[in-house]
Rosetta silent file (secondary structure, phi, psi, omega in degrees, C-alpha in Angstrom):
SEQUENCE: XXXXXXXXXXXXXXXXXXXXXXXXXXXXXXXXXXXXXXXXXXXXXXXXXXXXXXXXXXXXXXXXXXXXXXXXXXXXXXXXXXXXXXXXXXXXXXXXXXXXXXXXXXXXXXXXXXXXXXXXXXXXXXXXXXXXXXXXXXXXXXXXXXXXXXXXXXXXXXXXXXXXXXXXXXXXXXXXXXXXXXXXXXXXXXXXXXXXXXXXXXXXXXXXXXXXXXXXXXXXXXXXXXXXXXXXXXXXXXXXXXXXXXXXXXXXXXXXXXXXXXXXXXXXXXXXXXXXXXXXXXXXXXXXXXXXXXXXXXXX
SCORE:     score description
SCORE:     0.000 S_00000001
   1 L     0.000  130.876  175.576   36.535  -73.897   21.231 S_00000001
   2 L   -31.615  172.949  112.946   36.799  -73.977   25.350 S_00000001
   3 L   -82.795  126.700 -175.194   37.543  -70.852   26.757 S_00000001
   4 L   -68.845  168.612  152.204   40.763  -70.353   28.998 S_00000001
   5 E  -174.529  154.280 -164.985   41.204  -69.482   32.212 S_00000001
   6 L   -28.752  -11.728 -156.433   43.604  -69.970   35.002 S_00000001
   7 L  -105.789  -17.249 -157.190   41.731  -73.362   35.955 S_00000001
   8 E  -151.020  118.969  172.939   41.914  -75.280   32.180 S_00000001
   9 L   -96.105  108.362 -157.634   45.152  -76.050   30.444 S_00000001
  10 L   -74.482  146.527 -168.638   44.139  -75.537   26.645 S_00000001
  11 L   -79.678  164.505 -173.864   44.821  -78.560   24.619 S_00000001
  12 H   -67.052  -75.923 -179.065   47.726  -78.468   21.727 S_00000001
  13 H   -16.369  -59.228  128.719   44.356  -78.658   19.278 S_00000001
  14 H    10.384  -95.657 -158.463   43.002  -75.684   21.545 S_00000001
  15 H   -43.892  -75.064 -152.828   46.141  -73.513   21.038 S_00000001
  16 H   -65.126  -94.536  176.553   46.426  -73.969   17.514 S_00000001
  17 L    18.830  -56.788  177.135   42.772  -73.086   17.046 S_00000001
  18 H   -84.681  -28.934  145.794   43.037  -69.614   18.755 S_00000001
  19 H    22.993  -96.931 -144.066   45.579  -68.904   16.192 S_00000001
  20 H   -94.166  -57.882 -179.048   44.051  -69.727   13.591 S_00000001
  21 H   -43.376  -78.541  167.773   41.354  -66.902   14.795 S_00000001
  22 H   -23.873  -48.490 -152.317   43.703  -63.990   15.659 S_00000001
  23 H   -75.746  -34.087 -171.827   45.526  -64.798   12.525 S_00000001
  24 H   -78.949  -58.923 -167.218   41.945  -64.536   10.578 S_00000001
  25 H   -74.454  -32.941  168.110   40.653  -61.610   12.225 S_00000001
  26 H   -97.145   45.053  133.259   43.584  -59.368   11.230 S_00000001
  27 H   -85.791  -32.110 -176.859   43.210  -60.238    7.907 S_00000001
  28 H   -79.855  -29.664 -173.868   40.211  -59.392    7.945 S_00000001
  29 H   -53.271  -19.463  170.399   40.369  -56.078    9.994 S_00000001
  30 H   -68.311  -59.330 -173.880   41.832  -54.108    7.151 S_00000001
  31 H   -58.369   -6.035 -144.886   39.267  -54.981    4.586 S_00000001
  32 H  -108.124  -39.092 -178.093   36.396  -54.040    7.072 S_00000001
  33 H   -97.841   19.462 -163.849   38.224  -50.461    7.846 S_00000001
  34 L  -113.791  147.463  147.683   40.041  -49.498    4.698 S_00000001
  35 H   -27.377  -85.888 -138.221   37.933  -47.453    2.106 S_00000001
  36 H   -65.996  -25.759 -154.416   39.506  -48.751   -0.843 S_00000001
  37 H   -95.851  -44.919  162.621   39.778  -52.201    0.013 S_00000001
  38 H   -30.171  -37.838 -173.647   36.118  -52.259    1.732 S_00000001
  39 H   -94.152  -45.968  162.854   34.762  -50.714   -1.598 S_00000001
  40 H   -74.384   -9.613 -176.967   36.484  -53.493   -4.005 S_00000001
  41 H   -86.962  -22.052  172.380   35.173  -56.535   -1.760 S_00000001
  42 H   -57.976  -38.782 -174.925   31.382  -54.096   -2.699 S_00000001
  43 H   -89.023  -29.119  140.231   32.325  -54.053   -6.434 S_00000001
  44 H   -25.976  -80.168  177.334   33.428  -57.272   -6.226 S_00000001
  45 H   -43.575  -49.324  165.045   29.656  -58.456   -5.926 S_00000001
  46 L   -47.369  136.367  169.083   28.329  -56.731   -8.751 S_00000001
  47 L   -38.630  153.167 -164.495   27.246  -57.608  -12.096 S_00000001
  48 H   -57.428  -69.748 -165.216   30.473  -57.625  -14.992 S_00000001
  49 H   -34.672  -41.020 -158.158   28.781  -54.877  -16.743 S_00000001
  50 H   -92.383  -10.464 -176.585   28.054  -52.674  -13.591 S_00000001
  51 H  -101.473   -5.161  156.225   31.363  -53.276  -11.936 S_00000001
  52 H   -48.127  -77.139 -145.103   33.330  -52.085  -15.397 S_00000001
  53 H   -66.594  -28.856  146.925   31.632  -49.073  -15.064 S_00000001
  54 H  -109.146   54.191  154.426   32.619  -48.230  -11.372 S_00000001
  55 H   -89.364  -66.258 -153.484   36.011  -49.385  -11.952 S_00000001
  56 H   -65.450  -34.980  179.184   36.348  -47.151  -14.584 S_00000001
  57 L    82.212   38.971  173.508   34.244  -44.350  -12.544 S_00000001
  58 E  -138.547  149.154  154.096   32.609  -43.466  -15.891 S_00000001
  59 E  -124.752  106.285  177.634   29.462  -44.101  -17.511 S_00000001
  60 E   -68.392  112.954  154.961   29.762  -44.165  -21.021 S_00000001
  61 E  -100.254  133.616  172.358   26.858  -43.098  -22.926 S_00000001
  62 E  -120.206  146.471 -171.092   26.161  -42.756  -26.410 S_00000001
  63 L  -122.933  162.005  169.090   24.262  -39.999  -28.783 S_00000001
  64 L   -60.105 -155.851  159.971   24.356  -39.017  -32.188 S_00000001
  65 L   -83.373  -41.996 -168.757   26.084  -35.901  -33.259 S_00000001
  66 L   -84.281 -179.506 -170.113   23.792  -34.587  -34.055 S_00000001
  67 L  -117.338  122.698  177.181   21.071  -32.883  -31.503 S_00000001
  68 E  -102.057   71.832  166.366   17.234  -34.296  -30.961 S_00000001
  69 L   -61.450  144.401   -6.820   15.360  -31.817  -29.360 S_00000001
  70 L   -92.533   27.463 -172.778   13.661  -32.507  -26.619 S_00000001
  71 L   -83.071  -56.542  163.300   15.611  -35.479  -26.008 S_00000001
  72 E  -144.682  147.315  178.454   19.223  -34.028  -25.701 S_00000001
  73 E  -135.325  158.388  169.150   20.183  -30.714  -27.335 S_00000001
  74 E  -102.112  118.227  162.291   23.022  -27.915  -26.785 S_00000001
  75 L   -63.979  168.717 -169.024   21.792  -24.747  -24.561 S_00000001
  76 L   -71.974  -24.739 -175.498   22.338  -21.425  -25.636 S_00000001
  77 L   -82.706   17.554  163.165   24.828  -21.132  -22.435 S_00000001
  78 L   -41.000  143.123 -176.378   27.392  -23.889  -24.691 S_00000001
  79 L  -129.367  -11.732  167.404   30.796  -23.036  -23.744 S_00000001
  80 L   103.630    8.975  174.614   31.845  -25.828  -26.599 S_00000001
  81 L   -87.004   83.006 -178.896   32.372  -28.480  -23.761 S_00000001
  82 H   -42.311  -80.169 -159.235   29.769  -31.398  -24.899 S_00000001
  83 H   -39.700  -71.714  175.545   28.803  -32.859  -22.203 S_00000001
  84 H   -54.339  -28.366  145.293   27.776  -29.810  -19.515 S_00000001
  85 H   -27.456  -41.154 -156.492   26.675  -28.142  -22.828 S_00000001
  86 E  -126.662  149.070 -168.802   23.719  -30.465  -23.075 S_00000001
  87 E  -104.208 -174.449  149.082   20.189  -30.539  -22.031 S_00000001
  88 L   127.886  158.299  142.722   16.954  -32.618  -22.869 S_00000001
  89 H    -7.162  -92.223 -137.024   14.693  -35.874  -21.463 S_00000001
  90 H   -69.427  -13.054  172.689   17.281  -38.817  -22.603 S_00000001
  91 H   -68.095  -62.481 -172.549   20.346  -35.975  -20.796 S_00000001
  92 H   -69.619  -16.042  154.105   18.420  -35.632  -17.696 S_00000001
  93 H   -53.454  -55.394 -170.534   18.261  -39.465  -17.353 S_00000001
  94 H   -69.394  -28.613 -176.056   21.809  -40.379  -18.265 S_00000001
  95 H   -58.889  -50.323  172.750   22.637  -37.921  -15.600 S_00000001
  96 H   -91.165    7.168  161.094   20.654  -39.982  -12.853 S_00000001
  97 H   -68.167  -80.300  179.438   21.978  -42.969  -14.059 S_00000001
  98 H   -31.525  -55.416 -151.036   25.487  -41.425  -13.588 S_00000001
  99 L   -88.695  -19.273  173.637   24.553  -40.082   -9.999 S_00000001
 100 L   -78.010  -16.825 -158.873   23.060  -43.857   -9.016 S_00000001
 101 L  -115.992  -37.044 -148.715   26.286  -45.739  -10.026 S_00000001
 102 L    77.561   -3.510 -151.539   28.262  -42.776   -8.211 S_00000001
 103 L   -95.582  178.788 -179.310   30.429  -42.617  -11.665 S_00000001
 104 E  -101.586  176.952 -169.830   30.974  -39.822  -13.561 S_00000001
 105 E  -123.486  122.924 -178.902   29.097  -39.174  -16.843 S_00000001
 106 E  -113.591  135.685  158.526   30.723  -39.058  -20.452 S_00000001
 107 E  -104.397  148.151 -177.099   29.084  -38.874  -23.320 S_00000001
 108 E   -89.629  113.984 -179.919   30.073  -40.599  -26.829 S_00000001
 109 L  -122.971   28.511  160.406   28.637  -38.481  -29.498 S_00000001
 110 L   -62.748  -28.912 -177.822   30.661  -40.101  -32.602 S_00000001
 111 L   -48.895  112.601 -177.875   27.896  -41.723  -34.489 S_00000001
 112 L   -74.317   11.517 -172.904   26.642  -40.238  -37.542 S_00000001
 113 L   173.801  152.895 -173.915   23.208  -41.722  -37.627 S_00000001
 114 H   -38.737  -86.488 -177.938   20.737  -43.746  -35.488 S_00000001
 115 H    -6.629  -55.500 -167.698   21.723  -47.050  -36.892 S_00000001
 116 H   -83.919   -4.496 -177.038   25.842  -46.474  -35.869 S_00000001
 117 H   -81.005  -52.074  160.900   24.537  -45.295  -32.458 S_00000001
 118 H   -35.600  -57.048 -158.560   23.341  -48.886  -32.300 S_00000001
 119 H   -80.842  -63.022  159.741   26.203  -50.482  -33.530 S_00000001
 120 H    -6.069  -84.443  166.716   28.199  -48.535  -30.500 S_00000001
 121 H   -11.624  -52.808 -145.568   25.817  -50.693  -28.204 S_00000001
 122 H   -70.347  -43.418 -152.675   26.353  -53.820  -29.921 S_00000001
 123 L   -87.613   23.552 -171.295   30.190  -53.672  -30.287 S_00000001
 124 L    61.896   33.089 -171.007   30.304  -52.502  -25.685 S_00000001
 125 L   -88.344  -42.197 -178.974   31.989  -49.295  -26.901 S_00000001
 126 L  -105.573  161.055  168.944   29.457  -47.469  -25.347 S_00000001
 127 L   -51.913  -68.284  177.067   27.279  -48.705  -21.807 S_00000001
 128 E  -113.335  171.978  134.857   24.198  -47.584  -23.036 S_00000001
 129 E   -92.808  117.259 -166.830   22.458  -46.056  -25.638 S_00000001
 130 L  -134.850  139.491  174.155   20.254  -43.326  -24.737 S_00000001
 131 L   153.708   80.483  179.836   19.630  -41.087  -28.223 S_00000001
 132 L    15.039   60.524 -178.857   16.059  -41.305  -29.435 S_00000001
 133 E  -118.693  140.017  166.131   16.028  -45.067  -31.030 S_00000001
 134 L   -58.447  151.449  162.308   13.263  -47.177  -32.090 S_00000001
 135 L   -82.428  126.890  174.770   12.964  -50.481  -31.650 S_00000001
 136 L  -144.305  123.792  170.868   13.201  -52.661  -34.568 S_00000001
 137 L   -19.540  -36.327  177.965   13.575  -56.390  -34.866 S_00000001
 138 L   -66.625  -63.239  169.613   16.800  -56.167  -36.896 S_00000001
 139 H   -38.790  -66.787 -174.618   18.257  -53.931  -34.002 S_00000001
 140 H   -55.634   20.954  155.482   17.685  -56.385  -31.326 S_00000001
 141 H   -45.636  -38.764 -141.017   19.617  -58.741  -33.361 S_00000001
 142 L  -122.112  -26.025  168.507   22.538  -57.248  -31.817 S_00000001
 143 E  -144.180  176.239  178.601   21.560  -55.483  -28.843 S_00000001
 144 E  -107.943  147.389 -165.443   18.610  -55.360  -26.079 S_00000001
 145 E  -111.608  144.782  164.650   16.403  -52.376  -25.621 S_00000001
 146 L   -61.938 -169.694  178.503   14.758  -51.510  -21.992 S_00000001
 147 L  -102.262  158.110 -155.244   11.374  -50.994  -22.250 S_00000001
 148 L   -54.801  129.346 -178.789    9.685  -47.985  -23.888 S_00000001
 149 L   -75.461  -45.723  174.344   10.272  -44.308  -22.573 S_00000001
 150 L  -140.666 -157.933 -176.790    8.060  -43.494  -24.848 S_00000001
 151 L  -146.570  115.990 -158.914    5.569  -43.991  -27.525 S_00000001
 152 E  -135.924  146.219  170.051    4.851  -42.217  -30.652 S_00000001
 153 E   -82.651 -160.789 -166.068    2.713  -42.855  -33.785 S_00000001
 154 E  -104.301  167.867 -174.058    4.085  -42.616  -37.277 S_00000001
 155 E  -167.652  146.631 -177.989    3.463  -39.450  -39.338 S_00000001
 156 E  -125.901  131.638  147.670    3.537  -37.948  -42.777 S_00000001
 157 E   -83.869  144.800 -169.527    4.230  -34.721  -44.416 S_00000001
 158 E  -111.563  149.619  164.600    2.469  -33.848  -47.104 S_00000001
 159 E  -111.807   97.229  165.894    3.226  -31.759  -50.669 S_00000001
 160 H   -45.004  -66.641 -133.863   -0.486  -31.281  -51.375 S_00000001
 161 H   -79.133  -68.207  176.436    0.468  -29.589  -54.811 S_00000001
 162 H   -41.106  -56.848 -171.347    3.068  -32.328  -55.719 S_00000001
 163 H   -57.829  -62.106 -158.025    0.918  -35.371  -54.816 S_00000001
 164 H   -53.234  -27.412 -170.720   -2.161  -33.849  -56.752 S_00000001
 165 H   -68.764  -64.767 -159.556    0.322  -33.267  -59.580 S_00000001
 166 H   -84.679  -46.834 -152.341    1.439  -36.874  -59.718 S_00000001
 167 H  -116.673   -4.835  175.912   -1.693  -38.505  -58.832 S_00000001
 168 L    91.328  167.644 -152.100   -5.029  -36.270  -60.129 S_00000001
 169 L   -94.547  148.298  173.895   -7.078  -34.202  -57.916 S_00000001
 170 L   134.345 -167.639  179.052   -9.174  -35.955  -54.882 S_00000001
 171 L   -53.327  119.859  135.070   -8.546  -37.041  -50.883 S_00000001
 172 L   -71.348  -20.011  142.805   -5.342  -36.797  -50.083 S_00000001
 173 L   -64.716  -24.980  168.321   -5.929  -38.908  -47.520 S_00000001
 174 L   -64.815  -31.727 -157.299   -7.303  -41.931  -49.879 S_00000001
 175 L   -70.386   -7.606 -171.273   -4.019  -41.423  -51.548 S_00000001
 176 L  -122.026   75.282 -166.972   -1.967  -42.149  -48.593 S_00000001
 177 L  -133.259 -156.658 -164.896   -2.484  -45.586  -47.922 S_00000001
 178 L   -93.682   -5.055  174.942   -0.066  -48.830  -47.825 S_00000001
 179 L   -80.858  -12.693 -150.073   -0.444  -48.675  -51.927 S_00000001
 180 L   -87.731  142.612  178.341    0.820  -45.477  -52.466 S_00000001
 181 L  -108.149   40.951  175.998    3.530  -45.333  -55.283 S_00000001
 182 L  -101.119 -161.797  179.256    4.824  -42.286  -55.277 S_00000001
 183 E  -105.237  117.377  159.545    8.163  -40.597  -53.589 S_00000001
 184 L   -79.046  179.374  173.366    8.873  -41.063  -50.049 S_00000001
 185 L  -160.529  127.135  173.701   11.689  -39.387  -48.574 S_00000001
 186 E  -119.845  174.714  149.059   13.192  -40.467  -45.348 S_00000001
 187 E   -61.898  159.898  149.206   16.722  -40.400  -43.299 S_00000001
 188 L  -100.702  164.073 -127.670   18.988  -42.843  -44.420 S_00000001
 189 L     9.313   68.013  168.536   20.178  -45.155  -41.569 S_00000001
 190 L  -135.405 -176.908  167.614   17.388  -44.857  -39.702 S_00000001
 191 H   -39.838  -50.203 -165.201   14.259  -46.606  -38.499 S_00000001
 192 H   -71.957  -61.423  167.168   11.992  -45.111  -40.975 S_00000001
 193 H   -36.640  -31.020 -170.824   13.849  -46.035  -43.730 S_00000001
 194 H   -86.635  -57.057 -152.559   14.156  -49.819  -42.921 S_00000001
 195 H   -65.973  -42.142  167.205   10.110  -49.805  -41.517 S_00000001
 196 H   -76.840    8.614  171.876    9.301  -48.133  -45.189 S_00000001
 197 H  -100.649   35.737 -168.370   10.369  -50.699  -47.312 S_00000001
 198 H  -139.326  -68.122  163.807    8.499  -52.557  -45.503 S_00000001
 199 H   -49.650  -78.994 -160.477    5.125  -50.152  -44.620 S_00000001
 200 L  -122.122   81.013  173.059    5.095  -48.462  -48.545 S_00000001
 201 L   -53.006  -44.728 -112.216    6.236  -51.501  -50.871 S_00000001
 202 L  -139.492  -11.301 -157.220    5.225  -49.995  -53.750 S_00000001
 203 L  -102.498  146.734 -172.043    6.645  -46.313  -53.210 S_00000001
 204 E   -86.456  127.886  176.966   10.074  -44.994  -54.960 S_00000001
 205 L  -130.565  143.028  161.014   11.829  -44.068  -51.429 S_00000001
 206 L  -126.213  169.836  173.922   14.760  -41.996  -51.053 S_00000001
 207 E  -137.600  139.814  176.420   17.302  -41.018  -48.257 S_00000001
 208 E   -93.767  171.222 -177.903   18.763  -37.900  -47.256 S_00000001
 209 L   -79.894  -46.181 -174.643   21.502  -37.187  -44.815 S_00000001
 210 L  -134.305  154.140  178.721   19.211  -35.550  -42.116 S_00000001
 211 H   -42.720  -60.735  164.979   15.929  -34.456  -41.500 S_00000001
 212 H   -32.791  -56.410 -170.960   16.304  -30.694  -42.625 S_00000001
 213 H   -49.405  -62.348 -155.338   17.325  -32.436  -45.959 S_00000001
 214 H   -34.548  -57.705 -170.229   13.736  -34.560  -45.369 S_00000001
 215 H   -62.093  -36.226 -179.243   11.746  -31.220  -45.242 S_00000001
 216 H   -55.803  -46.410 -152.762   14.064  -29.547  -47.925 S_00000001
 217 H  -100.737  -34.548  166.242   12.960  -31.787  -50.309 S_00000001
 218 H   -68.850  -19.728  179.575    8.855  -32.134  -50.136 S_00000001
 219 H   -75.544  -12.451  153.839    8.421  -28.577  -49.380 S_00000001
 220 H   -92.168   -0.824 -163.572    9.836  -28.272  -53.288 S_00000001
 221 L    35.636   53.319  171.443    8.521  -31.124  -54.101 S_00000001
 222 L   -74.435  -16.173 -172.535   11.311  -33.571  -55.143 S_00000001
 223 L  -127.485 -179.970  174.417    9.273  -36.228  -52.571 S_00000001
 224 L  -124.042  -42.124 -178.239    5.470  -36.164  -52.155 S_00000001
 225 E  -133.242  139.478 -172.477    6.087  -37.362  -48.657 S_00000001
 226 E  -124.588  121.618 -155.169    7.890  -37.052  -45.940 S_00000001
 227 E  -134.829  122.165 -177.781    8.051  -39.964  -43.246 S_00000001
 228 E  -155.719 -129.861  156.060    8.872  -39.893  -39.676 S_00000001
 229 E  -123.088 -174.563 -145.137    6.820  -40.142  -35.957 S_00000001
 230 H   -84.220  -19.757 -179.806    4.664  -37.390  -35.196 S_00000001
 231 H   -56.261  -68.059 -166.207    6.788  -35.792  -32.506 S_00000001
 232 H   -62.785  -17.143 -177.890    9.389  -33.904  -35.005 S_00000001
 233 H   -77.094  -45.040 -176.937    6.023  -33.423  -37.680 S_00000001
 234 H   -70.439  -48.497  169.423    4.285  -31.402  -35.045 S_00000001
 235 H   -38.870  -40.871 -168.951    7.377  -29.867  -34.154 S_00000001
 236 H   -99.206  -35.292  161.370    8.147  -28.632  -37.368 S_00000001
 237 H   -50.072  -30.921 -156.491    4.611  -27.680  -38.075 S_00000001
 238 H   -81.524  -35.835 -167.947    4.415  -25.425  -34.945 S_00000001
 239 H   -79.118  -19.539 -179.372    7.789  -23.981  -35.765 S_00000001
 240 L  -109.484   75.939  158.955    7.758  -23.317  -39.725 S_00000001
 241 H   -76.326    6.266  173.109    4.202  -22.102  -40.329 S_00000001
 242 H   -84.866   13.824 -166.276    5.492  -20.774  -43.746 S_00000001
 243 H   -94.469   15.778 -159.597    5.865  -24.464  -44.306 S_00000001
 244 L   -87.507  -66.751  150.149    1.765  -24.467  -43.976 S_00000001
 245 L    23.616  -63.285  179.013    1.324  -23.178  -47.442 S_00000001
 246 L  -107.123  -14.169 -149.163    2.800  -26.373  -49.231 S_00000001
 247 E  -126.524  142.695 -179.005    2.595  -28.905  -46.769 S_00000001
 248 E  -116.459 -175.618  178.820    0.160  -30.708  -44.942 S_00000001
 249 E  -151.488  143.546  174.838    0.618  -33.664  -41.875 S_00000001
 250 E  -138.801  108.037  148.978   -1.314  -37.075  -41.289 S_00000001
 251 L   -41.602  108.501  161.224   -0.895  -39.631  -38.603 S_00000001
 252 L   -78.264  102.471 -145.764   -0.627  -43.120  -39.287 S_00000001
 253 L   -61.652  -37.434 -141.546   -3.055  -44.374  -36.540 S_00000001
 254 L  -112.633   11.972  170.919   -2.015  -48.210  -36.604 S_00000001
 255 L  -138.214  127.604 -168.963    1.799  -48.070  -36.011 S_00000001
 256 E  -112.850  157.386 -114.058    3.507  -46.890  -33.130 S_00000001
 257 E  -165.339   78.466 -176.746    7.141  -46.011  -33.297 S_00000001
 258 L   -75.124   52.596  174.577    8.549  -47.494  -29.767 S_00000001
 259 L   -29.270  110.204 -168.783   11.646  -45.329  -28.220 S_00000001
 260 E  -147.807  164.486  175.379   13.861  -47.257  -25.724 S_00000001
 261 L   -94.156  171.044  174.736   17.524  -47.186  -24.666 S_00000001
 262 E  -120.443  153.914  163.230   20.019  -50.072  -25.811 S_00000001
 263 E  -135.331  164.589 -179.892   22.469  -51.929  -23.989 S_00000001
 264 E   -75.588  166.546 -141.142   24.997  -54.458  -25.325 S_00000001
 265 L   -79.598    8.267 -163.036   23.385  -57.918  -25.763 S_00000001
 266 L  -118.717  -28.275 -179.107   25.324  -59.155  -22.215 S_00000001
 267 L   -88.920   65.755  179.527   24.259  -56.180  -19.682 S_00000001
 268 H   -60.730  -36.156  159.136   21.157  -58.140  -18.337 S_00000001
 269 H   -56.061  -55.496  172.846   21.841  -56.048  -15.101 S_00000001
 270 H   -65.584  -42.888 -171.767   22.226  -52.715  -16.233 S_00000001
 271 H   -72.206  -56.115 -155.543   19.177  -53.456  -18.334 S_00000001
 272 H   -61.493  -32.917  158.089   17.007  -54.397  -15.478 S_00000001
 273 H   -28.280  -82.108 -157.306   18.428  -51.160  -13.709 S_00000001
 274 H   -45.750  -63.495  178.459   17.268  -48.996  -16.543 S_00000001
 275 H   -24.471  -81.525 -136.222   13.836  -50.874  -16.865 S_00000001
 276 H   -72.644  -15.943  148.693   13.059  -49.994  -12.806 S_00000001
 277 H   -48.360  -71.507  175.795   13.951  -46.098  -13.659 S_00000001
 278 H   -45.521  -81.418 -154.065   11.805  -45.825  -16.493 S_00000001
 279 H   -31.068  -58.410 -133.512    9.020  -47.515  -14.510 S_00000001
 280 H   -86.205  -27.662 -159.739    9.756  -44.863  -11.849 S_00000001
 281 L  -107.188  137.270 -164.463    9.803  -41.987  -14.531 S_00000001
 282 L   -48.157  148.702 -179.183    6.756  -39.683  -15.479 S_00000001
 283 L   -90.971  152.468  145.378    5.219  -41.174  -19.087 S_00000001
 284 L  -143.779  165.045  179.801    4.612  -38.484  -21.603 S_00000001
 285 L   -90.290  168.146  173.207    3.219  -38.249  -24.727 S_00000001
 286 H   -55.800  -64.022 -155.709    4.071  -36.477  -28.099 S_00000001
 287 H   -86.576   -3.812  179.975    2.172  -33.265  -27.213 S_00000001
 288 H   -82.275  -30.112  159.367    3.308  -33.258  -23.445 S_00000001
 289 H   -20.124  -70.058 -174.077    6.685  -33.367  -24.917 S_00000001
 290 H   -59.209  -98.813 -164.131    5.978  -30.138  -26.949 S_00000001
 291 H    -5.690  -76.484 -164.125    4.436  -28.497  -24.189 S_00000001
 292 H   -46.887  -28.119 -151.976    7.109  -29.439  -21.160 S_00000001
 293 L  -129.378   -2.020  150.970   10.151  -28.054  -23.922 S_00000001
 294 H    -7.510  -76.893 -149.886    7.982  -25.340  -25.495 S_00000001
 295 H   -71.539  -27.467 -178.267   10.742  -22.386  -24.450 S_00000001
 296 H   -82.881  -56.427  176.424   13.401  -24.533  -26.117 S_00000001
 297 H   -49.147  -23.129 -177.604   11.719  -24.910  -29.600 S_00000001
 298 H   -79.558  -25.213 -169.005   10.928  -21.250  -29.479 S_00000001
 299 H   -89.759  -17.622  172.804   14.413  -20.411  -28.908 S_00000001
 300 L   -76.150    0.000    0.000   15.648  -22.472  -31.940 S_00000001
């Protein structure tokens, strides 16, 4: 478009042109100063998943009920308030999750067991899942897991005195192979349970409501074994040493027991998100675990 000036008599075509401009730029001049409006043409842009979640200004996360030290737990300073109640690894994530999306952070702790924590995922109720879960082919049916925070082998408690009982005197380590046909004891809806009918074909397995139940029942020796990953076996070794007495522990060397968060099978963003955090976030191990949360197992 010319420019005018006192010298050049702007065409109809001209006129109408310059308009058109004015008329454009204060439409636009609002969106460019307003917060609110400035901040939906930003949210705008974003993946579906990520621009629910600062619409809503929440990030829903979900946990069991129950508490997985050192992944999230209640401090001794509980006021009976979940959320600001709770501490641990997968807490101190969801937290920096929360503070990168600007939202605020709630957590969903209905689920009575891994498995319905999962289901949460599947059905969008919750964003994520962050709440100690394995990865198992069946899950990712239904939802997609980031890649691992961490990595743990598999592990057994032992009832020396039962298995020897059941099976005649010798290694207790020959006896505890993919043959053995004795009583397992696991959670029910969990990992371990689906991965032993799978792992110990041949073995009578039962499920309890919770782990305590797990422990309840080889140290009398209603199970011969007790099957889980080695983080909570060491745990429970360092913390019960009257449990030393009946019980012994063994690492299965040749299966690892992969811990990731879930998202519902649609948040391809939010997943990629999560991935470049984890990358970002120190790896630890089973015994670095113990260590770094040492004062919290002592205090339970």
């Amino acid at each position: 478009m010319r420019p005018f000036d006192a010298h050049t008599r702007p065409s109809r075509l001209d006129r109408r042109r310059f308009c058109l401009s004015l008329a454009a730029t204060a439409l636009m001049t609002p969106a460019l100063t307003h917060p609110a409006l400035a901040e939906a043409m930003e949210n705008a842009a974003l993946a579906p998943e990520i621009r629910a979640i600062k619409e809503r200004g929440q990030l829903i996360v979900g946990m069991t009920r129950f508490d997985s030290p050192p992944f999230y737990y209640r401090s001794s300073a509980a006021t009976g308030d979940q959320s600001p109640s709770l501490n641990g690894w997968d807490v101190e994530f969801a937290r920096s999750l929360a503070r990168l999306l600007d939202v605020e952070l709630v957590l969903n702790r209905e689920a009575a067991a891994f498995n319905d924590v999962v289901e949460l995922a599947s059905m969008g109720a919750v964003d994520v899942a962050i709440s100690k879960l394995s990865i198992t082919a069946r899950r990712a049916l239904t939802v997609q897991f980031t890649t691992p925070s961490i990595n743990l082998r598999h592990a057994l408690l032992v009832n020396r005195a039962a298995l020897a009982q059941r099976h005649g005197e010798g290694d207790v380590k020959a006896m505890l192979n993919r043959d053995f046909d004795g009583r397992l004891g696991v959670i029910a809806n969990s990992s371990y349970a689906e991965t032993a009918k799978h792992i110990f074909t041949r073995a009578t397995l039962r499920e309890f409501a919770n782990w305590d139940e797990v422990v309840e029942a080889v140290n009398r020796g209603a199970v011969d074994l007790a099957y889980r990953d080695e983080l909570e076996v060491k745990k429970l070794m360092r913390l019960r040493p009257d449990l030393h007495l009946n019980l012994g522990s063994t690492l299965i060397t040749d299966i690892r027991d992969s811990i990731a968060f879930a998202v519902p099978g649609r948040s391809a963003q939010l997943l990629s998100v999560l991935n470049i955090m984890l990358a970002q976030r120190q790896q630890f191990d089973a015994n670095q675990l113990l260590d770094q949360y040492s004062d919290i197992f002592a205090a339970t």
